[in-house]
DRENVEX-474370 format. One record per residue (C-alpha): residue number from 1; residue in three letters; x, y, z. Coordinates in steps of 0.25 Angstrom, whole numbers. Layout:
BEGIN
<node i="NUM" aa="ALA" X="X" Y="Y" Z="Z"/>
...
***
This chain:
BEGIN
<node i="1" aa="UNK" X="0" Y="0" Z="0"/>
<node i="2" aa="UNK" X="5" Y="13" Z="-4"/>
<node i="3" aa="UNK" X="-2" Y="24" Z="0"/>
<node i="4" aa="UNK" X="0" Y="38" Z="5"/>
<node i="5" aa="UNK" X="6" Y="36" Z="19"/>
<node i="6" aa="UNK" X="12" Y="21" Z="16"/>
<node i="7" aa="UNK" X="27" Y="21" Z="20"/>
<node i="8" aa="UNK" X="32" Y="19" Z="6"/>
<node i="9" aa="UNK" X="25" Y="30" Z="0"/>
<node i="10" aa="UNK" X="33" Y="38" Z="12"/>
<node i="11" aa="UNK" X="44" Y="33" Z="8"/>
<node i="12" aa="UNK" X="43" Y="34" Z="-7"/>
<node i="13" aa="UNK" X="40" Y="49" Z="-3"/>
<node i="14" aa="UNK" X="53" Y="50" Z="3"/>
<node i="15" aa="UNK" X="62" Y="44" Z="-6"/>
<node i="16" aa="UNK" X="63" Y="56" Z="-16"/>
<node i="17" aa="UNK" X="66" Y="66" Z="-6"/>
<node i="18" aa="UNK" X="75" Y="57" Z="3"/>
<node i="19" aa="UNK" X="85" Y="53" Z="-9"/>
<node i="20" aa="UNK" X="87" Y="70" Z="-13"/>
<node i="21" aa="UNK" X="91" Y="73" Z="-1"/>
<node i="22" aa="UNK" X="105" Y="68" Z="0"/>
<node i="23" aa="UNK" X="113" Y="60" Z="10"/>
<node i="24" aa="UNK" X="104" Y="53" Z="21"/>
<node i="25" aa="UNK" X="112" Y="49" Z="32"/>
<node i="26" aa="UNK" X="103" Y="38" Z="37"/>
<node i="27" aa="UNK" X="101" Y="32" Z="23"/>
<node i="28" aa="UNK" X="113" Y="34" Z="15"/>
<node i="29" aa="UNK" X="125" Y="33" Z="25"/>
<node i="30" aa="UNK" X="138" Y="38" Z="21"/>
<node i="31" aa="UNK" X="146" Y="26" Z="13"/>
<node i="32" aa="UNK" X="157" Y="23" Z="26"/>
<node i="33" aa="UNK" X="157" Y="6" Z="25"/>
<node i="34" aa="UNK" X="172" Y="8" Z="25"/>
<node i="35" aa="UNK" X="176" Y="18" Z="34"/>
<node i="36" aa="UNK" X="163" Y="17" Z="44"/>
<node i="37" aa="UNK" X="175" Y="14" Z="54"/>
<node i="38" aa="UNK" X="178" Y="29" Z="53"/>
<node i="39" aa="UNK" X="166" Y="34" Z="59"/>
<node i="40" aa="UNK" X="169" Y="29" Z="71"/>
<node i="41" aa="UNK" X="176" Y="40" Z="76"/>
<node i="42" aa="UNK" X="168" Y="50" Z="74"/>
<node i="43" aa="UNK" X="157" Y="41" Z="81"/>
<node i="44" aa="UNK" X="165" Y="40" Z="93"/>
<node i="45" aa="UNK" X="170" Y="54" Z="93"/>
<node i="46" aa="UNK" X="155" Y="59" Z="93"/>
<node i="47" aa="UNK" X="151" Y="48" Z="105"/>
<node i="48" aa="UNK" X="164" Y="53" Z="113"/>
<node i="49" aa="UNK" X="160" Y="66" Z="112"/>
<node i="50" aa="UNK" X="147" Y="64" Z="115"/>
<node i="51" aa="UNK" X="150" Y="55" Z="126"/>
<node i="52" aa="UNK" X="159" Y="64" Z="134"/>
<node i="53" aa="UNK" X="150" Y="78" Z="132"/>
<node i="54" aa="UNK" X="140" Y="69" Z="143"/>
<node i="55" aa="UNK" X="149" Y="62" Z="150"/>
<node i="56" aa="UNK" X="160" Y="73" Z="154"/>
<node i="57" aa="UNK" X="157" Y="83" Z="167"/>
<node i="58" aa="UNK" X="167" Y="92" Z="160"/>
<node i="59" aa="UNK" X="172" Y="95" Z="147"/>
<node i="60" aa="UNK" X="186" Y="95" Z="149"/>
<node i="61" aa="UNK" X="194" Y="87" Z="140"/>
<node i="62" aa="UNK" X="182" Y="83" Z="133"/>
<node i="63" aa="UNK" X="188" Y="82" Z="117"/>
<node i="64" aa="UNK" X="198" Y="74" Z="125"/>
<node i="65" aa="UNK" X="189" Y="63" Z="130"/>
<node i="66" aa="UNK" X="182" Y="64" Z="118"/>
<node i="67" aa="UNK" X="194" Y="60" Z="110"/>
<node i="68" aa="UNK" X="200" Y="48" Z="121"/>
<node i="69" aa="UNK" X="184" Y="43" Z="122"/>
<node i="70" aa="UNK" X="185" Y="43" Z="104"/>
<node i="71" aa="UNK" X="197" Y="37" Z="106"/>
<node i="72" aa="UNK" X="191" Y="27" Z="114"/>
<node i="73" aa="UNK" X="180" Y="24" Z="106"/>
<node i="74" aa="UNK" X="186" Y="21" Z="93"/>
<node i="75" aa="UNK" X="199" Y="12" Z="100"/>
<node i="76" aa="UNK" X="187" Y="3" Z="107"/>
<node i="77" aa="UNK" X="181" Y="2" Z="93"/>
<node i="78" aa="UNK" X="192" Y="-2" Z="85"/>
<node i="79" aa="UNK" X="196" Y="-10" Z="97"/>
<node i="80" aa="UNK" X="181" Y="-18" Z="99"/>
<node i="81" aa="UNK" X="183" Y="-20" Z="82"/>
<node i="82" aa="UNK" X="197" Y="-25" Z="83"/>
<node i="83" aa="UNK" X="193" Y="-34" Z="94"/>
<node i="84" aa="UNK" X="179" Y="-40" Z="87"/>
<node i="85" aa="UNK" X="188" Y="-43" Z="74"/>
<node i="86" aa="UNK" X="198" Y="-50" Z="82"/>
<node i="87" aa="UNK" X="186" Y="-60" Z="88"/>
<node i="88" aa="UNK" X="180" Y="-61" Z="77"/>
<node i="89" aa="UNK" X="193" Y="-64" Z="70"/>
<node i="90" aa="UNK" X="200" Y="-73" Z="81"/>
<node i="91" aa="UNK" X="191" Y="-78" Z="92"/>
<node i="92" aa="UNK" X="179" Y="-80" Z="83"/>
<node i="93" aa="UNK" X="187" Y="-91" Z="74"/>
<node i="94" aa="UNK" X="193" Y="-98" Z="87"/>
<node i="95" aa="UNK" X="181" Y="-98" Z="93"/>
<node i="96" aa="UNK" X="172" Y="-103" Z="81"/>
<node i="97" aa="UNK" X="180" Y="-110" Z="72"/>
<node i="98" aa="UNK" X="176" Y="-111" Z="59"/>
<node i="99" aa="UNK" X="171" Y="-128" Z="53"/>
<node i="100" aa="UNK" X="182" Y="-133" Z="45"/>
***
């Protein structure tokens, strides 16, 4: 049934008008399959910093801790991914060997 307020005649109405308007963040998403890994520091820099503006009585050295707490971030991320690759890589196989 296709009819006035049916919800493909709503969205048929806003294909048009949707596809001039440019870049749609939601719905076309910038191409990054290869360096998504780079977008980590700009997420962890923004939770730092968002992080430390509650939790801090003072904002004496704030950049500072902002900057160790980055730091902090992305060393415990590439650490976790090192260390899930090497169980995967190692434990898994000695622990479920494959049938011959």
């Amino acid at each position: 049934m296709i009819g006035p307020f049916s919800p493909g005649s709503i969205l048929m109405g806003l294909e048009l008008p949707l596809a001039s308007t440019g870049w749609r963040p939601f719905l076309d998403p910038i191409d990054l399959h290869r360096q998504w890994f780079l977008l980590l520091i700009p997420l962890a820099f923004g939770i730092s910093l968002t992080y430390r503006a509650v939790r801090v009585a003072t904002f004496e050295k704030y950049w500072l801790k902002v900057l160790i707490l980055t730091f902090q971030v992305v060393l415990a991320m590439i650490l976790l991914g090192v260390g899930s690759y090497l169980f995967i890589q190692v434990a898994v196989p000695m622990l479920l060997p494959m049938p011959e």
